[in-house]
C-alpha positions in Angstrom: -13.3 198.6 -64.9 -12.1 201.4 -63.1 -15.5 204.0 -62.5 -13.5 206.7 -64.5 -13.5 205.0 -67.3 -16.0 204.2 -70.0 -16.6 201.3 -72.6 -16.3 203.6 -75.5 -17.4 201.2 -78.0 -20.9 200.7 -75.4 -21.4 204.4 -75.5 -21.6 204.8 -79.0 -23.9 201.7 -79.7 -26.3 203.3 -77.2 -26.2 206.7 -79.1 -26.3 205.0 -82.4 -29.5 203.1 -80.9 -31.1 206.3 -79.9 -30.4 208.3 -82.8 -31.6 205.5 -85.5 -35.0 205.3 -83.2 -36.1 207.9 -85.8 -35.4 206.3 -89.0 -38.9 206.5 -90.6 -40.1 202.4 -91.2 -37.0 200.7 -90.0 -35.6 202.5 -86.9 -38.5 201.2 -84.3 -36.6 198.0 -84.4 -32.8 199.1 -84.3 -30.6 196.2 -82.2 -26.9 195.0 -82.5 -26.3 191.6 -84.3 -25.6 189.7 -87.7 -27.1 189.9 -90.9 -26.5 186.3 -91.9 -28.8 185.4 -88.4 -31.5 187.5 -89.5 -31.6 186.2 -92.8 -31.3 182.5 -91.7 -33.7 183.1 -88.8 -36.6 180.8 -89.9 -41.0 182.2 -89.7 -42.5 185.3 -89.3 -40.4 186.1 -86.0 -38.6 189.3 -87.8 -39.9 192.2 -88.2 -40.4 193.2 -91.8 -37.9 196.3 -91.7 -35.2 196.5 -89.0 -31.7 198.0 -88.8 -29.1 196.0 -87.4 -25.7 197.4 -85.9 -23.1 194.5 -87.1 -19.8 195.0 -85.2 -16.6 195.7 -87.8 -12.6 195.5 -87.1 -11.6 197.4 -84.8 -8.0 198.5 -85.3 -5.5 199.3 -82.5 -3.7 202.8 -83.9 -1.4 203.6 -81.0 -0.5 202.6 -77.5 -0.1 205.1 -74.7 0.1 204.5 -71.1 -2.9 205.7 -69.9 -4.7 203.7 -73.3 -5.1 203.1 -76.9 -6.3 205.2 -79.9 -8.6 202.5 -81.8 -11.1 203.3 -84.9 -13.9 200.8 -85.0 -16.4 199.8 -87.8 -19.8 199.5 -87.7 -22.1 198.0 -90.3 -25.7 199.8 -90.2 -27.4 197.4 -91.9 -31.0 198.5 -93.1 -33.2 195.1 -93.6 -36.5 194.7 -95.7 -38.0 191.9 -96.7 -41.2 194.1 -98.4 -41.6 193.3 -102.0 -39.9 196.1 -104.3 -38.2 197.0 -101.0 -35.2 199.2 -103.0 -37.1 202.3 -102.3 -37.4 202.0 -99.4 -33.8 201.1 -98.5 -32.7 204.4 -100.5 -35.2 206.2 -98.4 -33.5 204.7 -95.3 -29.8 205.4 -96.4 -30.7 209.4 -96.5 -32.5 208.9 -93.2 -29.3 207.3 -91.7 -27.1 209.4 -93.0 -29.8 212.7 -91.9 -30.6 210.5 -88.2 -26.1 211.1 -87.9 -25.5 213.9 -89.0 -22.3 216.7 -88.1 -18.8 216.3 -88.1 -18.9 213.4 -85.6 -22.2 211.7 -86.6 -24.1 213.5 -83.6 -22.6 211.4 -81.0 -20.8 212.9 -78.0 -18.8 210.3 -76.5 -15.8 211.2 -74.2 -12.5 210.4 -76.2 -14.3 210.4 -79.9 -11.7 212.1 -81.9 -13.6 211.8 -85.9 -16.3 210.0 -87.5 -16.4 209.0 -91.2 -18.6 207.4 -93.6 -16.4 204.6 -96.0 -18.4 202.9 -99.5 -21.6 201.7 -98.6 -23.4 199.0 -100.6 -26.9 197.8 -101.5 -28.0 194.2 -101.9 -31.3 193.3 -103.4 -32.7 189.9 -102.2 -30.8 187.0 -104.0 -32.7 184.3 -105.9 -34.8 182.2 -103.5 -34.0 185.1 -100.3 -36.4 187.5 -98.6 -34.2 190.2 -97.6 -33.3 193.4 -99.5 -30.7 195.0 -97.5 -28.3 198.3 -97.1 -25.1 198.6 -95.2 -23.8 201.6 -94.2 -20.3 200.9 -92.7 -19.5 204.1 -89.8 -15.7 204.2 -88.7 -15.5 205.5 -84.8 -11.8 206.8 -84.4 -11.6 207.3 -80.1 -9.2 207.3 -77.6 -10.1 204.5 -74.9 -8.8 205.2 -71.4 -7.5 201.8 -70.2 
């Protein structure tokens, strides 16, 4: 990759890391992968409270010749396996949604046009699971220089 030219979708992963950092009881563990390894990982190796950035679709909008206007979806995923952990996770969707706040979720990423928040969803633990969990799905709509 030419030196001019950033991974835009790198760039805000590292921003969203940072920002979530401050997410009182779940952002000192905030890391990019799935939900279904978490909740299948076997012992004590997980923390207790964790946020995990899933990667979403990303759709290709238009084609120019210098690059392509995508807009990507992330799933913030706030994770608790505390008993009676839906207060928490309530408590962590406001601090999420505080931790990202302004027009373009506080990042500053060259070529980020807009930012926007679609439904997000709760999940209490299932019969025989551990994991209470909120996703926060975060649409990134940037122009990536190719």
């Amino acid at each position: 990759m030419s030196e001019d030219i950033i991974d835009v979708q790198a760039a805000i992963i590292d921003q969203l890391q940072q920002r979530l950092a401050v997410v009182p009881g779940f952002g000192s563990v905030v890391r990019e992968g799935h939900v279904q390894a978490v909740m299948d990982a076997d012992g004590e190796a997980e923390p207790e409270q964790q946020i995990l950035l899933q990667d979403g679709d990303t759709v290709e909008e238009e084609r120019t010749p210098s690059g392509v206007r995508e807009s990507w979806t992330i799933n913030i995923v706030a994770m608790s396996r505390k008993r009676g952990a839906a207060p928490a996770l309530r408590v962590a969707r406001l601090a999420i949604k505080q931790a990202l706040k302004g027009l373009k979720a506080g990042v500053e990423v060259p070529g980020l046009v807009k930012v926007s928040f679609p439904v997000s969803a709760g999940q209490l633990p299932a019969p025989g699971r551990r994991w209470g969990l909120r996703v926060i799905p975060i649409t990134f709509t940037y122009h990536q220089k190719l």
